[in-house]
C-alpha positions in Angstrom: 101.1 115.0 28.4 100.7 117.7 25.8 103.6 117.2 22.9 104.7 120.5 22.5 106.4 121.0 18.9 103.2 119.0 17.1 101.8 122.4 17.4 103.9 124.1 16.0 104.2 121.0 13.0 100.6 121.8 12.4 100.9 125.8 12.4 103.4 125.1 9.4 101.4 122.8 8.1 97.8 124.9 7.7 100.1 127.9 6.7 102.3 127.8 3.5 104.3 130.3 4.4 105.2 128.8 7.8 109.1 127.0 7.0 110.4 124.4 9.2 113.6 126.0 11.2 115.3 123.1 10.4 114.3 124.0 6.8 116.1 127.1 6.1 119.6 126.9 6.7 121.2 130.4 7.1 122.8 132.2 4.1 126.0 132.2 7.1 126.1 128.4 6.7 125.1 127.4 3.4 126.8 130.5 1.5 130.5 129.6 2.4 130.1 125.7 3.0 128.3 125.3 -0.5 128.7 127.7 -2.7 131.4 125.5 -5.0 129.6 122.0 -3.7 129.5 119.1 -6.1 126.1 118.6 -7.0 124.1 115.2 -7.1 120.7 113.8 -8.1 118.7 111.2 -6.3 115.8 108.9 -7.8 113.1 108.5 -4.9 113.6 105.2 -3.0 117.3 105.7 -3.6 119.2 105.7 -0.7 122.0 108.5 0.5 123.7 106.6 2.8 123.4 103.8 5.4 124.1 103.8 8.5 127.7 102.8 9.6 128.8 104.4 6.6 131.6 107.0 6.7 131.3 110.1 7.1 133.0 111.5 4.3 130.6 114.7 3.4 127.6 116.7 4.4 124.6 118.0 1.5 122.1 120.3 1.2 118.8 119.5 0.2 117.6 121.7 -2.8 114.8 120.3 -3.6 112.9 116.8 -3.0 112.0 115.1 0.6 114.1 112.4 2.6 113.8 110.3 5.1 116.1 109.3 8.2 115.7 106.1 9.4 117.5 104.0 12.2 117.1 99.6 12.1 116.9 97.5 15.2 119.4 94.5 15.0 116.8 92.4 14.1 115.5 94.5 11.4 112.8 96.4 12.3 113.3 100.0 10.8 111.8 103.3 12.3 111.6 106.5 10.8 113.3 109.9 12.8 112.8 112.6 10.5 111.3 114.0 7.4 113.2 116.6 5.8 112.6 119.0 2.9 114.4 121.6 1.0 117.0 123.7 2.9 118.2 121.0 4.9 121.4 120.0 6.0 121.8 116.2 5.6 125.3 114.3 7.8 126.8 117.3 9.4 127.2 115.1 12.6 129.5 113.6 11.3 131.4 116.6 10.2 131.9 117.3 13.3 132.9 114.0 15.5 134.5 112.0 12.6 132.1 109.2 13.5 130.7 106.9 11.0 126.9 107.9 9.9 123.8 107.2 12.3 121.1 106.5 10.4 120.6 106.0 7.2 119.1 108.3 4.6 116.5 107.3 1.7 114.9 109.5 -0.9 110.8 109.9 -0.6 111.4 111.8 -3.5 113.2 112.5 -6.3 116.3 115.3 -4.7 118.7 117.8 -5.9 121.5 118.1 -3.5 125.1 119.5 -2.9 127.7 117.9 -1.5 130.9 119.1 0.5 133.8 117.6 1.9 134.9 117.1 5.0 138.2 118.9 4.0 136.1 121.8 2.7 133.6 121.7 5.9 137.1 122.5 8.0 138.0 125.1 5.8 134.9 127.1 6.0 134.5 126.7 9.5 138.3 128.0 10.0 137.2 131.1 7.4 134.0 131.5 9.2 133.3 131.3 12.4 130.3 132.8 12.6 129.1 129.4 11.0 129.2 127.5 14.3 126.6 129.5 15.7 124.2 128.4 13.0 125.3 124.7 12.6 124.7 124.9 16.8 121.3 125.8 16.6 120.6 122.9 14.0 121.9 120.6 16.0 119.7 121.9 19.0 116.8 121.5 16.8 117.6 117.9 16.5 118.2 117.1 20.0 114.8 118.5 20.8 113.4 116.5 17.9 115.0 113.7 19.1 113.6 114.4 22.8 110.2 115.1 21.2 110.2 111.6 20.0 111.2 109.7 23.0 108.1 111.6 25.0 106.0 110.7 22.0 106.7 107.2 22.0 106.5 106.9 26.1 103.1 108.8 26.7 101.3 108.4 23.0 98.7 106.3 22.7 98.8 104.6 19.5 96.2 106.7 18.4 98.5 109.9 19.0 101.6 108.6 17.5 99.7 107.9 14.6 98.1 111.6 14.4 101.8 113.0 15.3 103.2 111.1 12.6 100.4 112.7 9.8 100.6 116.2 11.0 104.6 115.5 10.5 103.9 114.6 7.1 101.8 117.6 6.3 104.5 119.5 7.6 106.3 118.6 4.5 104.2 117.2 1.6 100.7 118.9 2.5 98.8 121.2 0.9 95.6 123.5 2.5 92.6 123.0 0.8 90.1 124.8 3.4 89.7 125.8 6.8 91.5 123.3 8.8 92.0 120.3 6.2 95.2 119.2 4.5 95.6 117.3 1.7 98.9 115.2 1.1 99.6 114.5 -2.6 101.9 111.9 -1.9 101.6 108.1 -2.0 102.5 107.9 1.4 102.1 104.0 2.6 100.8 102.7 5.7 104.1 100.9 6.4 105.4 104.4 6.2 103.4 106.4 8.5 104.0 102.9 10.7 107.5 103.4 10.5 107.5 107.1 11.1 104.6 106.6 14.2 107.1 103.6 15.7 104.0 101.2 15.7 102.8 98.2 14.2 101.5 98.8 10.5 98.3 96.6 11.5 97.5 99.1 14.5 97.8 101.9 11.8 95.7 100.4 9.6 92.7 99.9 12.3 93.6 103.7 13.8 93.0 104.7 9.6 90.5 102.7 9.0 88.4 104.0 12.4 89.3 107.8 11.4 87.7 107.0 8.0 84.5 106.0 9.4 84.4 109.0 11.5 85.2 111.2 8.5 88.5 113.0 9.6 90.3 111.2 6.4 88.9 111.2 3.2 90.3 109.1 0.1 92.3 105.8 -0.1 96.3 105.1 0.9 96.4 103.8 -3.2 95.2 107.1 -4.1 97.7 110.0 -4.5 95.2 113.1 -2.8 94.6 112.2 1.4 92.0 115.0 3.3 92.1 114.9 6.5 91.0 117.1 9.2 93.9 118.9 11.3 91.8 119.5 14.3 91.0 116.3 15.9 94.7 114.9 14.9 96.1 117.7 16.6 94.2 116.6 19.6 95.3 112.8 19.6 99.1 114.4 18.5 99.6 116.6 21.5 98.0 113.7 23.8 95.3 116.1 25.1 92.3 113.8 26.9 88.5 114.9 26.1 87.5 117.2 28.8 85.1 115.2 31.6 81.8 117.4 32.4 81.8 118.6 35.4 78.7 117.8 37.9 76.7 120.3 39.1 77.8 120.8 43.3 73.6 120.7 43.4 73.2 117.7 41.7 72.7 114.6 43.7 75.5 112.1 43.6 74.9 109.1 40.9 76.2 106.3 43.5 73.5 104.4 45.3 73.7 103.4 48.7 74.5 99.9 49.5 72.1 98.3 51.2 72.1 95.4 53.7 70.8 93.0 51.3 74.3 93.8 48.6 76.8 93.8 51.7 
């Protein structure tokens, strides 16, 4: 089964001028709703909110990278979602009045503005045309949220590992030829375990086999990753390597038994 938005997560990330949808929230939206928003800083490894928190506000990301993250009961965590500038971070909860999630952490250092509950009414009530663009965002998600589920039921390990690095260079890479990305982030291996919903051991063979095979370059301790798009894009969108096909002329390759093997 062919995962169909890793192709477009790969598009973006080859072309710098490719933005994520989800990344460019429309002036309609972000105009009104945060034009007077308090603003607020964010250290990286700093966390937003948790999950189960109230939902007392929604932000916009103006700069930085964040990651969503759900935790099982027993405390394994897995990441959802990367998101970059332009975002819209809790608007959920703007509009059920439910408690948060998932909880939010800072990859980054992050700009962001924050608005009110109160004020999210408002604008909505002033600006209706809004819902339309808050819709579509929450489409996105769904089908992000879909994407994942598939990924995770018909991914080998191999592919949820690749989907998870073409997600990253989505966000945090940067083309340095024909077909190779190069992330300039210290992105860990418990990360991209987190992110690919495996264990981190099974991402470090998976690494450590792509290495030897030269489709990564450079060291998880390092801060510049290369890596080829072409043959993660292959593992991502869980294509299988194409069988040869045998010649109708040839003769079959299956002996026939004889008395002495029956």
């Amino acid at each position: 089964m062919a995962i169909g938005s890793v192709g477009t997560a790969a598009k973006m990330a080859i072309d710098p001028t490719s933005t994520s949808r989800l990344a460019s929230v429309p002036d309609v939206l972000s105009r009104p709703l945060f034009v007077a928003a308090r603003r607020q800083s964010l250290k990286a490894g700093e966390v937003l909110f948790a999950a189960g928190d109230a939902g007392d506000g929604c932000y916009l990301l103006d700069c930085g990278l964040l990651k969503v993250t759900v935790t099982s009961s027993w405390g394994e965590e897995r990441t959802i979602a990367i998101l970059g500038p332009g975002a819209v971070v809790g608007e959920l909860s703007m509009i059920d009045g439910g408690p948060r999630s998932a909880s939010v952490v800072a990859l980054r250092d992050c700009a962001l503005r924050f608005t009110s509950r109160e004020a999210f009414a408002k604008c909505m009530a002033t600006h209706p045309e809004a819902y339309q663009a808050l819709v579509a965002i929450l489409a996105f998600r769904l089908r992000q949220a879909d994407e994942v589920v598939a990924a995770t039921t018909f991914l080998t390990v191999k592919g949820r590992v690749a989907r998870a690095l073409v997600e990253l260079a989505e966000h945090v890479g940067t083309p340095s030829s024909a077909g190779q990305i190069v992330l300039h982030e210290k992105i860990s291996l418990a990360d991209i375990a987190a992110m690919a919903g495996v264990a981190r051991e099974n991402v470090s063979r998976v690494i450590s086999d792509w290495r030897r095979r030269d489709v990564i370059r450079g060291n998880y301790s390092a801060r510049a990753i290369e890596f080829d798009t072409a043959p993660l894009m292959r593992e991502a969108q869980g294509k299988k390597p194409s069988r040869r096909r045998r010649s109708p002329l040839s003769p079959p390759t299956s002996r026939r038994r004889t008395a002495s093997s029956r």
